[in-house]
KEKE-3310 file (N, C-alpha, C; in steps of 0.2 Angstrom, whole numbers, plus 5000, padded with zeros to 4 digits):
npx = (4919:4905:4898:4888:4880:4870:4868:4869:4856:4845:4848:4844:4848:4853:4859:4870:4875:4885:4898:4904:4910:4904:4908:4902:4887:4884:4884:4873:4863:4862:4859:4844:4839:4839:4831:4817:4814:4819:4822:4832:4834:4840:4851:4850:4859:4850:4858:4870:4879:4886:4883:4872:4855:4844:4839:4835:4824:4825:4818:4827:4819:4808:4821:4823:4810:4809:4821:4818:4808:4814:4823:4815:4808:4817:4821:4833:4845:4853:4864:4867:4881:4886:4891:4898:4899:4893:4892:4888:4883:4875:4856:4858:4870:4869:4857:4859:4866:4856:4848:4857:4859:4848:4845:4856:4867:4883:4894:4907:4917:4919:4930:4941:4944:4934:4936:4931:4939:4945:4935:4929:4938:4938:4923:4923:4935:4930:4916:4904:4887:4878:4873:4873:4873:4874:4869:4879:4891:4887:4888:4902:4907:4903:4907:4920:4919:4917:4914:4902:4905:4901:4891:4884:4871:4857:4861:4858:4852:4850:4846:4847:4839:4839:4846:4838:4848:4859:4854:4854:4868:4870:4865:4869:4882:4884:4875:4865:4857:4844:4832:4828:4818:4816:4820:4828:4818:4809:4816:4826:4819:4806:4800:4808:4815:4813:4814:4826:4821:4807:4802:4798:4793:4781:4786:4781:4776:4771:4759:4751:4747:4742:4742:4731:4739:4746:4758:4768:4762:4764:4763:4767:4775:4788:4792:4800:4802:4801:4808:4823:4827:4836:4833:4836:4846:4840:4835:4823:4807:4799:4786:4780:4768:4751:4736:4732:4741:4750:4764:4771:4782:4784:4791:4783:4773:4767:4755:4753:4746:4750:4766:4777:4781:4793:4792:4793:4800:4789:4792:4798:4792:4790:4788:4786:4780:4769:4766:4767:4780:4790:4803:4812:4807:4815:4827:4831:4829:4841:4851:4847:4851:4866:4872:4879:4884:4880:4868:4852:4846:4836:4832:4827:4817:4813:4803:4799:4796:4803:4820:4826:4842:4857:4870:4885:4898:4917:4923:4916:4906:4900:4893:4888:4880:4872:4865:4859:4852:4840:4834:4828:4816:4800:4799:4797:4801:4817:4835:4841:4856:4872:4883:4898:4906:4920:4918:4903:4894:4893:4886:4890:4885:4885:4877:4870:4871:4859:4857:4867:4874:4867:4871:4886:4885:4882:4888:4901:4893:4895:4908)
npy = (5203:5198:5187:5175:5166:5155:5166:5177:5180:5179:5189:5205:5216:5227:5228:5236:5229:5231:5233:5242:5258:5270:5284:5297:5294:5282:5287:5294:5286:5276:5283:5287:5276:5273:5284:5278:5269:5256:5238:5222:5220:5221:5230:5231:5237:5243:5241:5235:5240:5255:5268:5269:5277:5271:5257:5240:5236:5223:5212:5203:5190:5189:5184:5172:5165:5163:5157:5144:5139:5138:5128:5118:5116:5112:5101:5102:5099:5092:5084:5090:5100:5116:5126:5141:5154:5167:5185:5187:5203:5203:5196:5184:5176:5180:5172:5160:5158:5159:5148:5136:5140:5138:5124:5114:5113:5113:5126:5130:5143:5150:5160:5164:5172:5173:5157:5145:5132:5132:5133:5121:5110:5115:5111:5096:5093:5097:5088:5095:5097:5107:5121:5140:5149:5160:5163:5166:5159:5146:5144:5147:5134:5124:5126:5122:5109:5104:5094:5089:5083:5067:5069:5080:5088:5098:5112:5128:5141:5156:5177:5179:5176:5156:5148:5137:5129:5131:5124:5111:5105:5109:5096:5086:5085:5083:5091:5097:5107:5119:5129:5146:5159:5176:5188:5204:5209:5199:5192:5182:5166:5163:5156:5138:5129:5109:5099:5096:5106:5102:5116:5130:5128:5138:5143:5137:5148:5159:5168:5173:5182:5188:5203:5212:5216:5209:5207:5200:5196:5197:5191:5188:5180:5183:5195:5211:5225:5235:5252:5263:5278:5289:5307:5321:5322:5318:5305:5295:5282:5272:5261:5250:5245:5238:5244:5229:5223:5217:5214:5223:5216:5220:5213:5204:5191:5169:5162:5147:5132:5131:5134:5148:5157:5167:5181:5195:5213:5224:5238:5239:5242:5248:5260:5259:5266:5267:5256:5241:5236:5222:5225:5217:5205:5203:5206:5196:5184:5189:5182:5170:5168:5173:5172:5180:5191:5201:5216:5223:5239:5255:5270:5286:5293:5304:5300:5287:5286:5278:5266:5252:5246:5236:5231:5227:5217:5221:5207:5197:5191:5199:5207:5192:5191:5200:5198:5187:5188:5197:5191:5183:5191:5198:5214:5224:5225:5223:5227:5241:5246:5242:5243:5243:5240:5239:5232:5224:5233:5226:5217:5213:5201:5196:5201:5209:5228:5238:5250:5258:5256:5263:5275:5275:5275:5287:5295:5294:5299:5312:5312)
npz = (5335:5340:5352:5349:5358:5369:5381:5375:5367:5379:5384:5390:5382:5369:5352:5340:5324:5314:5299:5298:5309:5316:5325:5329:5322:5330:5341:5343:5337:5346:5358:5352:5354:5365:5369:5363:5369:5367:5372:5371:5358:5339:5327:5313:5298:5282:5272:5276:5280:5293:5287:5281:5282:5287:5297:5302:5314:5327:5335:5347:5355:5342:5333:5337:5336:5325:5322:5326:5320:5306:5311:5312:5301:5294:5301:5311:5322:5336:5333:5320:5310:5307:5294:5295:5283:5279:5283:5300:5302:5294:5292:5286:5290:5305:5309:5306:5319:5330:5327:5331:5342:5346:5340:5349:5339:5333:5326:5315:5309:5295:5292:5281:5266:5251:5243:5234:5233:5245:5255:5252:5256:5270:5274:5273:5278:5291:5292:5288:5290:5287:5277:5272:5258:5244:5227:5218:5224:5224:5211:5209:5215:5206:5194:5196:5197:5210:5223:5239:5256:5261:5272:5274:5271:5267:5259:5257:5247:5247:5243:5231:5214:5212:5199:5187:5178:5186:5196:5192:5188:5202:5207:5203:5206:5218:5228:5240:5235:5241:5239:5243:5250:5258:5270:5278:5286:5292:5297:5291:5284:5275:5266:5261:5251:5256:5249:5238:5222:5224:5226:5234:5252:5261:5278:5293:5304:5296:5291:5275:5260:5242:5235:5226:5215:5213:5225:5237:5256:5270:5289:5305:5320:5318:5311:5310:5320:5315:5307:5310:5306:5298:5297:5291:5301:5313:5320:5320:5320:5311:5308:5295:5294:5288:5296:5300:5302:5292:5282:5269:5255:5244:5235:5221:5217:5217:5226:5231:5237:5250:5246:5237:5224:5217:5207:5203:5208:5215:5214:5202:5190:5174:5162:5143:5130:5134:5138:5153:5160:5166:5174:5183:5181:5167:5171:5176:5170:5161:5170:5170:5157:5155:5168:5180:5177:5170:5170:5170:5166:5167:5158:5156:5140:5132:5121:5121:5135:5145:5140:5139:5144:5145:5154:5156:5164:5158:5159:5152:5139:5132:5120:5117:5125:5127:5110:5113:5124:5118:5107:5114:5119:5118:5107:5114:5124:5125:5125:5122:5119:5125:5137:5144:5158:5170:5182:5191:5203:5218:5235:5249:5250:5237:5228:5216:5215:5212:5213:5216:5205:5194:5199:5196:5184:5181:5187:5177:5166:5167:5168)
capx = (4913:4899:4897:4881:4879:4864:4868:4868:4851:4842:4849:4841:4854:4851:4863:4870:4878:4886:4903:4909:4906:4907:4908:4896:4883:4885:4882:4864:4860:4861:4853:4838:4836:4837:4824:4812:4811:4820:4826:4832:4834:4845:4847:4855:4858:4850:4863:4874:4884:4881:4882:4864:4847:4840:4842:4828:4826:4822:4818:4829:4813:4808:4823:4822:4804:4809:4826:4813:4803:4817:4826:4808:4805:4823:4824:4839:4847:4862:4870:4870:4886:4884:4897:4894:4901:4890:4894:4885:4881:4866:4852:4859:4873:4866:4852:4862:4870:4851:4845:4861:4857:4840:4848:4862:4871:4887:4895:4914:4915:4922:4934:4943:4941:4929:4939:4929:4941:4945:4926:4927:4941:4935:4917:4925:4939:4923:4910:4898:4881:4872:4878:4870:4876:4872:4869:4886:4897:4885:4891:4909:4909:4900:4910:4925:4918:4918:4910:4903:4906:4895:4889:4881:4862:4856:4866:4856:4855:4848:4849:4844:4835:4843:4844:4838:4853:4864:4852:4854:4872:4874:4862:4874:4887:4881:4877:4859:4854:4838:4830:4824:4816:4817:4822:4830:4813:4807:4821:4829:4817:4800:4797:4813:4813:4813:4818:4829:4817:4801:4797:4797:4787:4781:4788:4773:4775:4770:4754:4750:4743:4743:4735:4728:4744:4752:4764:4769:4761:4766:4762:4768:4777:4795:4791:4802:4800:4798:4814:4823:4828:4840:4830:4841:4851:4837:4833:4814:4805:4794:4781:4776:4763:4745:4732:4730:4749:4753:4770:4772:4786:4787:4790:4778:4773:4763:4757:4749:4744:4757:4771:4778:4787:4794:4791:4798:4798:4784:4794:4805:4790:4792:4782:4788:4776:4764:4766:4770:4785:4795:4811:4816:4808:4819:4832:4830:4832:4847:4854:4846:4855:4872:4874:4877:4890:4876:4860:4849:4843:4831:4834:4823:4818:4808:4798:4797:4795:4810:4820:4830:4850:4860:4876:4891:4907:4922:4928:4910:4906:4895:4891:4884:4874:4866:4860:4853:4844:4837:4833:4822:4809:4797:4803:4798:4807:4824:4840:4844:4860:4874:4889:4904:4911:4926:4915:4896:4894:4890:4886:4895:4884:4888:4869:4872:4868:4856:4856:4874:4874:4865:4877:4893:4884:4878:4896:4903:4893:4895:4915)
capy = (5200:5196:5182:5175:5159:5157:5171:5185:5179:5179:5194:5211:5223:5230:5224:5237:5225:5233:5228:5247:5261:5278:5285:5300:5292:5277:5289:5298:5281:5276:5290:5286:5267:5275:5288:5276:5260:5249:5235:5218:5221:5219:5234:5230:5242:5241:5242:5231:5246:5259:5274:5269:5279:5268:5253:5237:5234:5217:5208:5192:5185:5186:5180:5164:5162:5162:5152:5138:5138:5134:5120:5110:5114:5106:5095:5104:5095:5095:5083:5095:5103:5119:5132:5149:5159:5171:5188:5191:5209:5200:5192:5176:5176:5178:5166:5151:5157:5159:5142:5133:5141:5134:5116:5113:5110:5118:5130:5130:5150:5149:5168:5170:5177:5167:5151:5139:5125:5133:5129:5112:5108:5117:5107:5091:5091:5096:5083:5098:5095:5114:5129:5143:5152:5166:5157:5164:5154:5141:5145:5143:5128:5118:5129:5118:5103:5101:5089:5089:5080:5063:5071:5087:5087:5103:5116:5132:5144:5162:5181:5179:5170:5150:5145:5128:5124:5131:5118:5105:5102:5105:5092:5079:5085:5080:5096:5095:5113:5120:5135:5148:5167:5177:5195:5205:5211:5193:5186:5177:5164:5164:5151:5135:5121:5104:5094:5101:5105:5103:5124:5133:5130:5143:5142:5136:5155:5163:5171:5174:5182:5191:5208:5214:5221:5203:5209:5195:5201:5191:5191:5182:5182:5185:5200:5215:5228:5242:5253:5268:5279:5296:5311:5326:5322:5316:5296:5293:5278:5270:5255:5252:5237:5239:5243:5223:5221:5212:5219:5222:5215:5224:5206:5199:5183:5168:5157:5140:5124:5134:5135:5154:5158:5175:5184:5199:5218:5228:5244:5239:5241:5252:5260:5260:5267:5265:5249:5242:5230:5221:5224:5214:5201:5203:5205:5188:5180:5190:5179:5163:5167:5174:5173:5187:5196:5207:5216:5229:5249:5259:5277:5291:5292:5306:5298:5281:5285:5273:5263:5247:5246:5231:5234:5219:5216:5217:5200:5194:5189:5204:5205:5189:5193:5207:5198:5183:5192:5203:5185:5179:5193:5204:5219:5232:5222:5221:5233:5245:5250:5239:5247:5240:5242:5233:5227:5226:5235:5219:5219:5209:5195:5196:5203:5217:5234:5243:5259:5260:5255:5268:5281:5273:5276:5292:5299:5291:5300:5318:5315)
capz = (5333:5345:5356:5349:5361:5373:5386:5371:5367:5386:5385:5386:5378:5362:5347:5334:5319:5309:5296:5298:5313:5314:5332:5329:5320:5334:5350:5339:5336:5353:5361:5349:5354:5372:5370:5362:5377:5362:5372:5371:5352:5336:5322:5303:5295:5278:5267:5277:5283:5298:5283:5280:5285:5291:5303:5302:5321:5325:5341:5350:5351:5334:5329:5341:5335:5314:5321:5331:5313:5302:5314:5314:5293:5289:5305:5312:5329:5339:5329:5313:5310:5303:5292:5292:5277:5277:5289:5306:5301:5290:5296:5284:5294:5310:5311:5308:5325:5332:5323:5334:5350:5352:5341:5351:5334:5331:5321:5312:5305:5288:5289:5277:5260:5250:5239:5233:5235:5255:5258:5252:5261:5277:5273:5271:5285:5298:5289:5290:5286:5283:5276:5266:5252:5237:5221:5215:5228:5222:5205:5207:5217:5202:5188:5198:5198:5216:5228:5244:5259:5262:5279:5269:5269:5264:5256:5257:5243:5247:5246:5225:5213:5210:5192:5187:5176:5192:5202:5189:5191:5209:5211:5198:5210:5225:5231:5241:5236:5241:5235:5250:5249:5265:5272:5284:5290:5292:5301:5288:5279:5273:5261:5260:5252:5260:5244:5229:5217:5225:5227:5241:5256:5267:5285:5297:5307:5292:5285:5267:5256:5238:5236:5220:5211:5214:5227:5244:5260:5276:5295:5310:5324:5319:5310:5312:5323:5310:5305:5311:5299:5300:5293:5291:5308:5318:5320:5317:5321:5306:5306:5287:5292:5288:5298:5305:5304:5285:5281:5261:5255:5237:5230:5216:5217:5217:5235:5228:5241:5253:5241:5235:5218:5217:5199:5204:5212:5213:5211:5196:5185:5173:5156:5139:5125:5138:5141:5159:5158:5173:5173:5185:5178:5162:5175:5179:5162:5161:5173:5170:5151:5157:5175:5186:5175:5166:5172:5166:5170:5162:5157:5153:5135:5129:5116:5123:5143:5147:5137:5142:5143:5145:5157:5157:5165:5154:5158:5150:5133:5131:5115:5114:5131:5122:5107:5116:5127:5114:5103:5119:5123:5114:5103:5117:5128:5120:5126:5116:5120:5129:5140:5148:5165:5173:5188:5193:5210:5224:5240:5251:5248:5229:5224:5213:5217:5205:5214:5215:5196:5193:5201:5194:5176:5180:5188:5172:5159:5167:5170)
cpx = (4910:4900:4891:4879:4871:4861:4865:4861:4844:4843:4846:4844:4854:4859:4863:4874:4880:4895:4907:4905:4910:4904:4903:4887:4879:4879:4875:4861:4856:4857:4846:4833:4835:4829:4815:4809:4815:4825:4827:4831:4839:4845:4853:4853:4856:4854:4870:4882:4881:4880:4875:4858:4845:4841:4836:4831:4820:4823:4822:4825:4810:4813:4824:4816:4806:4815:4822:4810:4806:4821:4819:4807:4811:4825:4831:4841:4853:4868:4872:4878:4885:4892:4896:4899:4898:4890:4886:4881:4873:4864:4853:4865:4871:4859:4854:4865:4864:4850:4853:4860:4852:4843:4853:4865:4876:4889:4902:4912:4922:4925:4937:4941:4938:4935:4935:4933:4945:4939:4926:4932:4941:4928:4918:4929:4934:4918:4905:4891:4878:4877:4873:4873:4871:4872:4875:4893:4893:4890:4898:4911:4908:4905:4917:4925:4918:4913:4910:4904:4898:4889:4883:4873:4857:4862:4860:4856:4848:4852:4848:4842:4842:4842:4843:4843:4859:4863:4854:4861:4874:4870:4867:4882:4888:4880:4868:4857:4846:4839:4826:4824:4813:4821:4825:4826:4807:4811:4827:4823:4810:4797:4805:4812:4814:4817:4823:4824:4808:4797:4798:4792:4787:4782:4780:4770:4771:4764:4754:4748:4745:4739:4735:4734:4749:4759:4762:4768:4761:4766:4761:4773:4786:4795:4797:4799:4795:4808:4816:4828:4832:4838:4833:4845:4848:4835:4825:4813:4800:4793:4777:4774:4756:4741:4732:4738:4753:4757:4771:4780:4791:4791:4783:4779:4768:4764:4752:4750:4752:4766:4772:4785:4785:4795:4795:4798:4794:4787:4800:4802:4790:4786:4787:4783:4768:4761:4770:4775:4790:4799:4816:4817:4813:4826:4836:4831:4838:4852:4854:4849:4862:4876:4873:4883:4886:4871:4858:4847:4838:4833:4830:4822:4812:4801:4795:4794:4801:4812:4828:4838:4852:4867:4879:4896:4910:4926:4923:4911:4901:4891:4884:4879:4868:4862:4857:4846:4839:4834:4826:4816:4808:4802:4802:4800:4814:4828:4842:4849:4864:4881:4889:4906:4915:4923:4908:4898:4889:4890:4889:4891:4885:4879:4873:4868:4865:4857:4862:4877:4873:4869:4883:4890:4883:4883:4900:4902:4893:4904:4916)
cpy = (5198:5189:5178:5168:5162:5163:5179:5183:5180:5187:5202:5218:5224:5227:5229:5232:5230:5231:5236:5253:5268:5282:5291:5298:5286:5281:5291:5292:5277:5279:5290:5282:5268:5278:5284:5268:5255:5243:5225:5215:5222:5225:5234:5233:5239:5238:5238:5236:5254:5266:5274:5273:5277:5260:5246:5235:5226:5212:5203:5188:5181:5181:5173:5162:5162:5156:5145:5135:5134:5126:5116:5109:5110:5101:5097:5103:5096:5090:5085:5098:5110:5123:5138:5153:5165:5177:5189:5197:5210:5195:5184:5173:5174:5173:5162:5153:5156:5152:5135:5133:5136:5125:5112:5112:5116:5122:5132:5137:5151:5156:5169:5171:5170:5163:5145:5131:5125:5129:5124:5110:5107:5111:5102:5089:5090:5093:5088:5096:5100:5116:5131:5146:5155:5160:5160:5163:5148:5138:5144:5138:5121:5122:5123:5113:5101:5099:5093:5082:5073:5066:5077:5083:5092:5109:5123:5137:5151:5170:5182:5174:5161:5149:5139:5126:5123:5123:5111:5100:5102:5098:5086:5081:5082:5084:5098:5103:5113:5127:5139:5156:5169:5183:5195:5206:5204:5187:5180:5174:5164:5158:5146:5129:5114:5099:5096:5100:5106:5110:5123:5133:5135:5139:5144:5145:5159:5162:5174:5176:5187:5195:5208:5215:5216:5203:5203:5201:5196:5193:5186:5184:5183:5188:5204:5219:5236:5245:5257:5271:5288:5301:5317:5327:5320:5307:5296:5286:5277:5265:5253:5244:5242:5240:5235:5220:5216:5219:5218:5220:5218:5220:5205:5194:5180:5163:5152:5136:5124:5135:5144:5154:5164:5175:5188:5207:5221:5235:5243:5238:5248:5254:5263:5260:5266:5258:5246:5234:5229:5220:5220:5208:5197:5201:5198:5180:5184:5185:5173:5163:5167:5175:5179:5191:5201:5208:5222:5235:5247:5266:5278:5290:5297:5306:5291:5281:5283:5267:5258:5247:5243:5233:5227:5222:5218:5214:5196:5193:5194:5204:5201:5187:5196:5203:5192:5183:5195:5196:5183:5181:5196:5210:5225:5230:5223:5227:5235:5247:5244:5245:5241:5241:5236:5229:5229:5228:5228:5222:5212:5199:5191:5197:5209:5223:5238:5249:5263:5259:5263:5274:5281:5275:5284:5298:5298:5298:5308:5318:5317)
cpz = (5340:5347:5357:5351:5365:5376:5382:5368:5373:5387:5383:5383:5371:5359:5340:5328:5314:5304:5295:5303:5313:5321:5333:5329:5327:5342:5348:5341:5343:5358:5359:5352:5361:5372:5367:5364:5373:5369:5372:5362:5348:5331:5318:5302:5287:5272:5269:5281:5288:5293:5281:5284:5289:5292:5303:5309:5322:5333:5342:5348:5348:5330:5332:5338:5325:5316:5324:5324:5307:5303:5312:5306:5292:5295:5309:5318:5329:5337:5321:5317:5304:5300:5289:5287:5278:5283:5293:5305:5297:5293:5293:5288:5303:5312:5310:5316:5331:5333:5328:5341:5353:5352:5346:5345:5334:5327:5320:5307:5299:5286:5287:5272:5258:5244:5240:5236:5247:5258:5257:5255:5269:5276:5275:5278:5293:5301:5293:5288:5286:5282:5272:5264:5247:5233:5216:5218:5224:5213:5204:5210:5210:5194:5191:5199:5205:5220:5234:5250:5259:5267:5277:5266:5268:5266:5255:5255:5244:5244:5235:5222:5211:5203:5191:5186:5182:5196:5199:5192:5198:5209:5207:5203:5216:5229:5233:5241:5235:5242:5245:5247:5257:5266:5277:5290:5291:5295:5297:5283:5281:5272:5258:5257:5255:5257:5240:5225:5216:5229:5234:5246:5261:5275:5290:5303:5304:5288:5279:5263:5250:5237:5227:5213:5210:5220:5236:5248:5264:5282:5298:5315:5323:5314:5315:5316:5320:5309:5311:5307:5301:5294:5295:5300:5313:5314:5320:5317:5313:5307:5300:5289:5291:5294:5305:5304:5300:5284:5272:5258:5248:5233:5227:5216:5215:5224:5232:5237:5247:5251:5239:5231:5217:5210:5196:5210:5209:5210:5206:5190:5180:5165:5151:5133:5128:5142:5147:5158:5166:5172:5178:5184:5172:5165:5175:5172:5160:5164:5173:5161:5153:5162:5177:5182:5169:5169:5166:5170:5165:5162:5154:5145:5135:5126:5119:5131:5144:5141:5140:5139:5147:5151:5159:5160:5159:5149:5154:5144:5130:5126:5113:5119:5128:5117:5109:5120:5122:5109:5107:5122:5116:5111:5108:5122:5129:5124:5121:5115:5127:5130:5144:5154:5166:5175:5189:5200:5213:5231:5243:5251:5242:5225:5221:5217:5214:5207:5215:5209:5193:5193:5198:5184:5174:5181:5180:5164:5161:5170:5161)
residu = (UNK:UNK:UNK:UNK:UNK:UNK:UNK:UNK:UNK:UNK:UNK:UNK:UNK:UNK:UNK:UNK:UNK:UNK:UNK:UNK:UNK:UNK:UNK:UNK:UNK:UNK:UNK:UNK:UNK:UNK:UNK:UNK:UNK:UNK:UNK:UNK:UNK:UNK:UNK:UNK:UNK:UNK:UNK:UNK:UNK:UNK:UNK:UNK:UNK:UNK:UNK:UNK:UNK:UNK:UNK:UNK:UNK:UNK:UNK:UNK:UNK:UNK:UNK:UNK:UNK:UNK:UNK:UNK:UNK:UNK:UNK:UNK:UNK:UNK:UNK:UNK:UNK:UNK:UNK:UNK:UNK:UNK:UNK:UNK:UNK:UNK:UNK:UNK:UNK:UNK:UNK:UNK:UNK:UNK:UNK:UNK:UNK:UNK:UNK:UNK:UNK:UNK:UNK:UNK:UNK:UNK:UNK:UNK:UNK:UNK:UNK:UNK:UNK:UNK:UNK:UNK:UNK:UNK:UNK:UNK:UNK:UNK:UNK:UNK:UNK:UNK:UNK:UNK:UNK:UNK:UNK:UNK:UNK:UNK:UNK:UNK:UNK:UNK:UNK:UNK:UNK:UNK:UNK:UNK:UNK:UNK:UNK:UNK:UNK:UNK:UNK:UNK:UNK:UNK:UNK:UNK:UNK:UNK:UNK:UNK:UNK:UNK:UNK:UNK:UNK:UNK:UNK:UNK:UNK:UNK:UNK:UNK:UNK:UNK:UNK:UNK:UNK:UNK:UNK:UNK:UNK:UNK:UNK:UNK:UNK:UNK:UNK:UNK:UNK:UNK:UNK:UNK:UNK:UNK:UNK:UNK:UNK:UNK:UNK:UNK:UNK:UNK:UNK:UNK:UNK:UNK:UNK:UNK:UNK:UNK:UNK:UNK:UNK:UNK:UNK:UNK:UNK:UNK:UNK:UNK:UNK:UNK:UNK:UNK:UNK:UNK:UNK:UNK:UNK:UNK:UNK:UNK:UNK:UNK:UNK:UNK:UNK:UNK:UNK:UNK:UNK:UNK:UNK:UNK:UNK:UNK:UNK:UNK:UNK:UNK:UNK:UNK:UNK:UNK:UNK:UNK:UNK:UNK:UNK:UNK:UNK:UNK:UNK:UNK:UNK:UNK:UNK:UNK:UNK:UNK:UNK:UNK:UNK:UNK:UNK:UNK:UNK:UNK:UNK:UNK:UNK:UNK:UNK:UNK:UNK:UNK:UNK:UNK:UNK:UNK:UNK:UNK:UNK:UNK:UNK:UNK:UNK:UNK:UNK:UNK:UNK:UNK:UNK:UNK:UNK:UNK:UNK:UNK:UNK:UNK:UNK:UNK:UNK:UNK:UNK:UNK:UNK:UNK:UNK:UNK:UNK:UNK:UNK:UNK:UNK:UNK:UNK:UNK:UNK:UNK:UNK:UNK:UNK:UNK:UNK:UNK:UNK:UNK:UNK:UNK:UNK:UNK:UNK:UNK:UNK:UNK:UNK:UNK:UNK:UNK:UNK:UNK:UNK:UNK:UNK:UNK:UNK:UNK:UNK:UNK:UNK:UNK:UNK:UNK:UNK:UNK:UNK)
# end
């Protein structure tokens, strides 16, 4: 693991991150980041692993100027104690180690396998006062009824949507979660909340705007670089910002009296009968009904265009996933077909994987 104190910041050496390496890919890689001046830069792979295409490359700078953004929105000084759980390799990970740098506040690294009641032990023994977390560590802290430390003053919940009722009882637990929306190609956060409850504010760095299709479009200084991306054995550089330098984020939203509530993806619209329906939005009610142990596809359909199918763990109740879901929307909404799997594919932050879903359905229905 990297040594991400002061020095590795000041520092102009380039930084691959990555949670597995492959000695060929590494030396290309390298050779690329040479031939095209990168330095004093950081580059995640998308997919959280170096088997990926493509790489978001990402300035120290920037991430100093997004990590100077979030200390001043939540107040964050060097008497915070912070607890990282979340790995390095991700930009959630590595900006608390930024977000320390500048505060002087500490940080106690939370490595081994994830146990809810480890974390509150570790939390507790340390009297931490920040941490962030998925909202299904969130989920099994409160499924256990377990408390935080008195010392605990925000509880940070990214990386997908928060549920209210999730938010309900951490808040009756004593668990100060606050809701946050934020990238890799953005440094981390965007938009955090300050109170439980009270909606996401946009971070003061950050420009704003909503284009015509409803889709969030943001510019500011701790913006990524752009990618680089492996095209049949050559590294490629790409910049997908506009013209005056608004990066699209391919989230749908809405931005009120500086506040921003996400809806969904722009690319996960889909047409059934002609009619254009969000399926991530659906998505999203899937999980504000039954957690995170069921999502949805779409598959082809002849006569329909696409037609929506339900997929559960299972250890789940499935069944009675399918027909609540299917109770709560319109008729050309509804799954018409539910399948089982042992496990949802996740990613090491525990988001699912739809495009690894899809493959495991798809090896599946041709073994």
């Amino acid at each position: 693991m990297n040594d991400f104190n002061k020095s590795y910041w000041d520092s102009s050496d380039n930084s691959i991150l990555t949670s597995q390496s492959s000695e060929g890919i590494d030396k290309s890689l390298q050779s690329a980041i040479s031939d095209l001046g990168i330095k004093g830069s950081i580059m995640i792979p998308t997919s959280g692993t170096i088997s990926s295409p493509r790489l978001s490359i990402i300035s120290k700078r920037a991430m100093l100027r997004s990590a100077k953004s979030v200390n001043d929105h939540l107040n964050i000084c060097a008497k915070d104690k912070w607890l990282c759980c979340l790995p390095t390799t991700h930009v959630s990970g590595l900006s608390i180690h930024a977000r320390a740098a500048l505060s002087g506040s500490s940080i106690i690294e939370f490595r081994s396998k994830w146990s809810p009641e480890d974390f509150v032990n570790t939390l507790n023994q340390d009297q931490i006062s920040l941490c962030s977390l998925v909202p299904s560590q969130l989920h099994d802290l409160i499924k256990l009824n377990l408390r935080p430390n008195t010392q605990m003053r925000a509880l940070i919940i990214g990386g997908d949507k928060l549920r209210e009722d999730t938010r309900t009882k951490a808040l009756e637990l004593g668990w100060p979660a606050l809701a946050t929306y934020g990238m890799t190609e953005t440094c981390s956060q965007i938009a955090t909340e300050v109170r439980p409850g009270d909606g996401m504010k946009t971070l003061q760095i950050w420009n704003i705007r909503i284009s015509e299709v409803n889709e969030l479009e943001v510019k500011g200084d701790a913006l990524f670089d752009g990618y680089i991306e492996n095209a049949d054995g050559n590294w490629e550089f790409n910049a997908p910002f506009t013209d005056d330098g608004w990066f699209l984020t391919g989230d749908t939203g809405v931005f009120n009296n500086d506040k921003i509530s996400i809806t969904g993806r722009k690319d996960e619209q889909i047409k059934i009968l002609g009619e254009k329906i969000d399926i991530e939005r659906l998505r999203s009610l899937v999980t504000n009904l039954y957690d995170h142990s069921a999502t949805l596809i779409a598959t082809p359909d002849l006569r329909k265009g696409n037609r929506i199918v339900m997929v559960a763990e299972s250890s789940s109740d499935a069944q009675r996933a399918f027909e609540r879901f299917n109770d709560s929307v319109n008729s050309i909404e509804r799954a018409e077909e539910l399948l089982i799997i042992d496990k949802l594919p996740r990613t090491s932050l525990g988001k699912i994987r739809i495009g690894k879903l899809y493959e495991i359905l798809e090896n599946r229905s041709e073994a």
